[in-house]
N, C-alpha and C positions, 0 to 999 in steps of 0.2 A: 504493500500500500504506500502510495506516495499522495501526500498533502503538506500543502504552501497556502497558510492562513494571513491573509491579509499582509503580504510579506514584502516590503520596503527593501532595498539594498541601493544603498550609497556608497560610492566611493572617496578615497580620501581627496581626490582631486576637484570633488564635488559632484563626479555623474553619478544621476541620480535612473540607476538602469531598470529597477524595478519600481511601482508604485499601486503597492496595494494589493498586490496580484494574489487572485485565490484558483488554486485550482488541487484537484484531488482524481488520478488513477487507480482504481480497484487492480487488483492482485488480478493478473489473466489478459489484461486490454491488451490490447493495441493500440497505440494515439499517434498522431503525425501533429506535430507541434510547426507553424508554420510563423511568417510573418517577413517584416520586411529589414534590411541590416539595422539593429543598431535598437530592437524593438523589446530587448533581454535577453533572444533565446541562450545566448552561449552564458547569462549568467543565471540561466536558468539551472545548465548543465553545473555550472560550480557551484551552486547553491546544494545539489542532486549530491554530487560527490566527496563535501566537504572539502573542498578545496576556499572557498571562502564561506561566511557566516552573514544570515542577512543582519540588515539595520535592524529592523522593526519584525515583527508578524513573526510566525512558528512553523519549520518545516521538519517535515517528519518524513526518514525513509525508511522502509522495512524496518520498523522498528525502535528506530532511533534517532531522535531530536537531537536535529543539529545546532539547535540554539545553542544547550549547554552541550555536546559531546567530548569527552575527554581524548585528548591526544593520540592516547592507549588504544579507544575504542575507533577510530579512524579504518585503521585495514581490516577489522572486521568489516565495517559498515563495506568497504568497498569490494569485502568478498562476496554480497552477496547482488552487486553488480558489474556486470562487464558492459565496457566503453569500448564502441568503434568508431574511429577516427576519417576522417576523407582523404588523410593523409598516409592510411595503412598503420606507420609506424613499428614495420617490422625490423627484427635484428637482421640487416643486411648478411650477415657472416654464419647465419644458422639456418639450416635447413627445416624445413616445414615443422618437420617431427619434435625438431629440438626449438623452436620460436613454441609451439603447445609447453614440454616439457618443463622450459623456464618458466612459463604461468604458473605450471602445479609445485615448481619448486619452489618458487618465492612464498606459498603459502603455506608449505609444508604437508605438502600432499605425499602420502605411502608409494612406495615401489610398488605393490597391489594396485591404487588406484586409477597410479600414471597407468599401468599395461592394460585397463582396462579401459579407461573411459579417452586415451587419444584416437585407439582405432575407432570408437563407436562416433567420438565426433567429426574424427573425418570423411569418414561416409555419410552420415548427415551434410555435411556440405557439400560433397561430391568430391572430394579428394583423397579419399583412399589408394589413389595409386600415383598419387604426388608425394608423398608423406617425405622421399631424400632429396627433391628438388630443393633449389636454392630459391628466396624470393625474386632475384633477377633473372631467373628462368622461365620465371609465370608469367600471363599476359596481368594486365591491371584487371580484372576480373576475378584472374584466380587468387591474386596477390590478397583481394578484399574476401574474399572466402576464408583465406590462411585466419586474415584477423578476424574475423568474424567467427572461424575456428576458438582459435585461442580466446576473443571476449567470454563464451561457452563451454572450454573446458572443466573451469571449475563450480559448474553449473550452479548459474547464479538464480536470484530470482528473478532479476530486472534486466532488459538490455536497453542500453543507451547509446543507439546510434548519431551520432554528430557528422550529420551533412554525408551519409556512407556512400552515395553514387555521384559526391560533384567531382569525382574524375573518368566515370566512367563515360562512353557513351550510350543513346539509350535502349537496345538491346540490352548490356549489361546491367545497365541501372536498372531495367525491369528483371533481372534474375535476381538481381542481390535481393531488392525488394519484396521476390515473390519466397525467397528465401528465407526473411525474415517471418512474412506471412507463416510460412512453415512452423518455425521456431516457436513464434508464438501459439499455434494449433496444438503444441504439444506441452503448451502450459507454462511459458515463460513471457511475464511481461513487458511486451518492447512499446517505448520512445522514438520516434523516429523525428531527429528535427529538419528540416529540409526545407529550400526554397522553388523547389522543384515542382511548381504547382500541376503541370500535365501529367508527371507521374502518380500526384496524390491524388489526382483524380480519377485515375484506370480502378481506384482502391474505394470498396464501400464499408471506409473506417471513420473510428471518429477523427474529427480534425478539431485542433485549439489555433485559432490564431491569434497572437498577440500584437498589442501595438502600442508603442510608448510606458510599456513594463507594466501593462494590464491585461488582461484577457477579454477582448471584446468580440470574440466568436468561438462558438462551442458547438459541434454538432456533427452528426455521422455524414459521410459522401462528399462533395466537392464540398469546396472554400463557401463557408458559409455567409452569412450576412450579419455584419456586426452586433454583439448581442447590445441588450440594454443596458450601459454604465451607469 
C-alpha cells in the first residue's frame, strides 16, 4: 500500500515540487503516473524510496512512514521495492547472470535462493538463454528486460518504473510495457511514470496525472480530465 497524505515537499532552494498532493495505490494496481516536466513526478519517486523526506503531509510505503523512518530501516523499506530506471543502469562489466546475483547479494540473499529464483526470473522476462551475455551484447530492449530482471529478483512488493521505455523505440516500448502488465497479473504492484501518452493509452489502467505537485486527474483509460481541486 502506498499513500501520500496531503504531502508538501520543498526544497532548500525554495522549489516548492509538491503541494498538497494526496494520492493512495492499493496493494495489486497498476497506475501510470503521468504529467508534464517539472509537475513532481521524479519527487514523487524520492518521496517513494526514501531518498528524500516530505515538508509537510505523511507518506507511507509498504508499511513504513517515511516521515519518521530510521536510517536503519531504509534498505529494508527499499527491499520490498525494485526501481527501473530509463537509463538501465547496468554493471557494464557483469554478465546478465551476475548484474541479478549482485541484487541478491547486496541483500543477503542464500546460495539456495540465488539458484532458484535467477532462472525463474529470467524466463519470466524472456531471457533465459541470455543469462552469460554481457549488457553491450543486448539490443536496448533486452538491456531493459536484464533491469527489469534484476528490479524483481528479490521479489519485491512494488515496482517503480521511472520513464522504462524513453529509450526505446515503440515496438519495444510496447513489450516492456506489456511486460510489466505481466508482472503485475501475477500480483506485484507496479508504478509506471511516463510521458508517453500514446502508449498509456493502448492500456485500460488507471492513470494519475499531476500538475504543479497536485493530483488533478484520476481515473482508469486514457489521460483523463482534470479532477476537481
Amino acid at each position: 500500500m502506498i499513500r501520500l497524505t496531503n504531502v508538501v515537499k520543498e526544497y532548500s532552494n525554495g522549489t516548492k515540487a509538491l503541494n498538497g498532493l494526496n494520492l493512495e495505490i492499493k496493494d495489486g494496481e497498476f497506475v501510470f503516473m503521468v504529467g508534464p516536466s517539472g509537475s513532481g513526478k521524479s519527487t514523487v519517486i524520492k518521496l517513494l524510496t526514501g531518498e528524500v523526506v516530505p515538508t509537510e503531509g505523511r507518506v507511507m510505503v509498504n508499511g513504513f512512514s517515511l516521515n519518521n523512518i530510521e536510517e536503519w530501516q531504509i534498505p529494508y523499506l527499499r527491499r520490498t521495492i525494485g526501481i527501473i530506471f530509463q537509463d538501465f543502469r547496468l554493471i557494464e562489466k557483469k554478465s546478465v547472470y551476475d548484474n541479478m546475483l549482485f541484487a541478491m547479494r547486496v541483500v543477503g540473499a542464500s546460495p539456495r535462493e540465488i539458484k532458484k529464483r535467477i532462472p525463474y526470473v529470467l524466463k519470466l522476462v524472456g531471457l533465459e538463454n541470455k543469462a552469460s551475455r554481457l549488457p553491450d551484447e543486448l539490443s536496448g530492449g533486452e538491456q531493459q528486460r536484464v533491469a527489469i530482471a534484476r528490479a524483481l529478483v528479490n521479489n519485491p512488493v512494488t515496482i517503480i518504473a521511472d520513464e522504462p521505455t524513453g529509450n526505446l523505440d515503440p515496438a519495444r516500448s510496447l513489450e516492456i510495457m506489456t511486460l510489466l502488465k505481466k508482472i503485475n497479473e501475477l500480483g506485484t504492484t507496479v508504478l509506471v511514470v511516463t510521458h508517453e501518452k500514446a502508449l498509456v493509452d493502448r492500456f485500460d489502467e488507471r492513470v494519475v496525472m499531476l500538475e504543479r505537485g497536485r493530483v488533478v486527474g484520476d481515473g482508469v483509460g486514457k489521460y483523463k480530465v482534470k479532477a476537481n481541486a
